[in-house]
KEKE-3310 file (N, C-alpha, C; in steps of 0.2 Angstrom, whole numbers, plus 5000, padded with zeros to 4 digits):
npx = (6428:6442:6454:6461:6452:6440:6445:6447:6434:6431:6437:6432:6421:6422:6429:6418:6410:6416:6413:6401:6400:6408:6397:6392:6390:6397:6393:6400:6399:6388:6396:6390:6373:6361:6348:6342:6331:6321:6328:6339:6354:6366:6383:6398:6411:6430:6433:6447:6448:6441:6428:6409:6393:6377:6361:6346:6330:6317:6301:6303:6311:6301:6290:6299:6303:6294:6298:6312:6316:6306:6315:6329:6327:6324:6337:6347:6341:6344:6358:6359:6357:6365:6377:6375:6374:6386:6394:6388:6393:6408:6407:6404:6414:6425:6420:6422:6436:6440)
npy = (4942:4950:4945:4957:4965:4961:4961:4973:4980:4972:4977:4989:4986:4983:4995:5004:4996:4997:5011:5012:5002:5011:5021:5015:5012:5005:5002:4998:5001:5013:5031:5040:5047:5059:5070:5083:5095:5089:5080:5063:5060:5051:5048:5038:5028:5031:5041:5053:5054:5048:5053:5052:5056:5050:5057:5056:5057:5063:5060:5050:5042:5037:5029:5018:5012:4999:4990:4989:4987:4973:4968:4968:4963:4949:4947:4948:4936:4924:4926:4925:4910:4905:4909:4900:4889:4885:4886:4876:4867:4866:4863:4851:4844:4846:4837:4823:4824:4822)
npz = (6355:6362:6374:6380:6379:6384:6399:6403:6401:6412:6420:6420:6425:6438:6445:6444:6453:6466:6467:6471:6480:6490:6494:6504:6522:6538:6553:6568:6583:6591:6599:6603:6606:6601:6602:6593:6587:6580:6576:6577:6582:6577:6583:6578:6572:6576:6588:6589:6576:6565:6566:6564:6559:6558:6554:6558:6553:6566:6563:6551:6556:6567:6561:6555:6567:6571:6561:6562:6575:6577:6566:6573:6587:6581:6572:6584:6591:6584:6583:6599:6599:6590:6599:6610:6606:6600:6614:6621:6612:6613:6627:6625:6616:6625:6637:6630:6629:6643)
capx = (6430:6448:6457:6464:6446:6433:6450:6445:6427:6430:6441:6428:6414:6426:6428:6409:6407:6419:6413:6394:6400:6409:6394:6389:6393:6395:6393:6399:6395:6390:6399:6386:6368:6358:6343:6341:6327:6319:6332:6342:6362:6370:6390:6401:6419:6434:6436:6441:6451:6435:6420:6408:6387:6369:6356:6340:6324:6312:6296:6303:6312:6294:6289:6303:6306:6293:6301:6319:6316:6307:6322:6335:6325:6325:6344:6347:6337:6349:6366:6361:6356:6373:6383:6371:6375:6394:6396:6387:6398:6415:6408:6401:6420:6430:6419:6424:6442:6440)
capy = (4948:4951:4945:4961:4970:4958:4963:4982:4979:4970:4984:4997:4985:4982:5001:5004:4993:4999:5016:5009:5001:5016:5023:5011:5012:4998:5004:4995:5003:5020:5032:5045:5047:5065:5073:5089:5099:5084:5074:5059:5061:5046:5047:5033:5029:5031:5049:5060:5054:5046:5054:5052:5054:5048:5061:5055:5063:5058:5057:5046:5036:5034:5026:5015:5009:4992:4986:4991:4982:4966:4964:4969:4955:4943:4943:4945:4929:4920:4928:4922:4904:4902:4907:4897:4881:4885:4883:4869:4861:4867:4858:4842:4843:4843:4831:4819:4824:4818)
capz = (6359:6364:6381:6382:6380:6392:6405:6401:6403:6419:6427:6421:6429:6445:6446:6446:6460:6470:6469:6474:6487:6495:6499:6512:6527:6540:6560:6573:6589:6592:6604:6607:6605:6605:6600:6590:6583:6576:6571:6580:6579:6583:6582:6575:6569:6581:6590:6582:6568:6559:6569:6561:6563:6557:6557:6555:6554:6571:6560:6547:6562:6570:6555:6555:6569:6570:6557:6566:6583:6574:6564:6580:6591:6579:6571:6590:6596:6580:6586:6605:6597:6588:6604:6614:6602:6600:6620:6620:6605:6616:6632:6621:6615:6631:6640:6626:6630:6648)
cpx = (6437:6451:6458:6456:6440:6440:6449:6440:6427:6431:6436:6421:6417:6425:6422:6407:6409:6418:6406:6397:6404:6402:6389:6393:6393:6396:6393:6396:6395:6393:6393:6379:6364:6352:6343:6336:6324:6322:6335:6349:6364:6378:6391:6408:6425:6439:6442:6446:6447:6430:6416:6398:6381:6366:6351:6334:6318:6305:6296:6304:6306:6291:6292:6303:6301:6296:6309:6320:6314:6312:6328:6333:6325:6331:6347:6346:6343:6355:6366:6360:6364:6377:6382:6373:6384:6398:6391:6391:6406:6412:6406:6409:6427:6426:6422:6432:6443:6439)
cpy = (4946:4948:4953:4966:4967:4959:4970:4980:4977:4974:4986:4995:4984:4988:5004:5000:4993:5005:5015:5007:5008:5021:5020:5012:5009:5003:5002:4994:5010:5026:5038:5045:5053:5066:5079:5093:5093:5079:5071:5059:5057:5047:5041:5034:5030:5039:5049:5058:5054:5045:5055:5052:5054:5052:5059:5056:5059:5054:5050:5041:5031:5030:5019:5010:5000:4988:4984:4987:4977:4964:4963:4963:4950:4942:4943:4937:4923:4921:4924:4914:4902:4903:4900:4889:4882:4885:4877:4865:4861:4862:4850:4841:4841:4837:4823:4819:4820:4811)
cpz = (6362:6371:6382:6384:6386:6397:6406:6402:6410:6426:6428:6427:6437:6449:6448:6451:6466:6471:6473:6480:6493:6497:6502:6517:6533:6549:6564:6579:6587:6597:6608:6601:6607:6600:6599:6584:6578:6574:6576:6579:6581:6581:6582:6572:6576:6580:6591:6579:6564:6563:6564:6562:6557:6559:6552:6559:6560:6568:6555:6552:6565:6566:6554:6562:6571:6568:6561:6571:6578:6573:6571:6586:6587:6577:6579:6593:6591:6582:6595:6604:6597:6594:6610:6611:6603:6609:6621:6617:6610:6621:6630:6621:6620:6636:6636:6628:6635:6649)
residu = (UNK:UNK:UNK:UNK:UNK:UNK:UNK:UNK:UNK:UNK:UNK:UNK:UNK:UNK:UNK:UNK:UNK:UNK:UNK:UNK:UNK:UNK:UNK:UNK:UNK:UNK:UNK:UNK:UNK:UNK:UNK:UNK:UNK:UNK:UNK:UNK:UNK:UNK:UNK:UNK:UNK:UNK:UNK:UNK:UNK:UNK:UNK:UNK:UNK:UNK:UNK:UNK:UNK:UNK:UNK:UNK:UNK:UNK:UNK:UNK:UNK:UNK:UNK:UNK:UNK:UNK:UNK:UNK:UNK:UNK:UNK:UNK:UNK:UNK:UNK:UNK:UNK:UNK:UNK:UNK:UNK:UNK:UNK:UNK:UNK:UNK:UNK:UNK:UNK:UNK:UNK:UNK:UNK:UNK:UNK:UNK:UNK:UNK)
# end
């Protein structure tokens, strides 16, 4: 096979995967949280340029959310580990200075 042609197959696969990824969507914080008619709305993005909201359904939500906190208490318990060790390694670091 050709350089020129696996560099055209590559695009094509490149392009396909940049299209899949745009529809993810990553959520830092939320700005507003409401409840309507069943559903959960949360707003996201930075008002009002790129407002942006999450409406999801309470029943499915309820269903959901075990798994949801589980997971949110534990990568939490890991996130306050690492900062928990990385002030520790700062003050291990500057007592050695002194």
């Amino acid at each position: 096979m050709s350089t020129i042609k696996k560099l055209k197959e590559e695009i094509t696969k490149l392009k396909a995967d940049v299209q899949r990824h745009k529809q993810n969507t990553y959520i830092h914080e939320t700005h507003h949280l409401q409840v309507y008619d069943g559903e959960v709305h949360i707003g996201f993005g930075s008002y009002p340029d790129d407002e942006r909201w999450l409406v999801w359904n309470v029943e499915s939500l309820l269903k959901d959310l075990p798994f949801l906190i589980s997971q949110t208490v534990k990568e939490n318990k890991k996130m306050q580990q690492m900062y928990l060790d990385s002030i520790i390694e700062t003050g291990d670091e500057i007592k050695k200075e002194l």
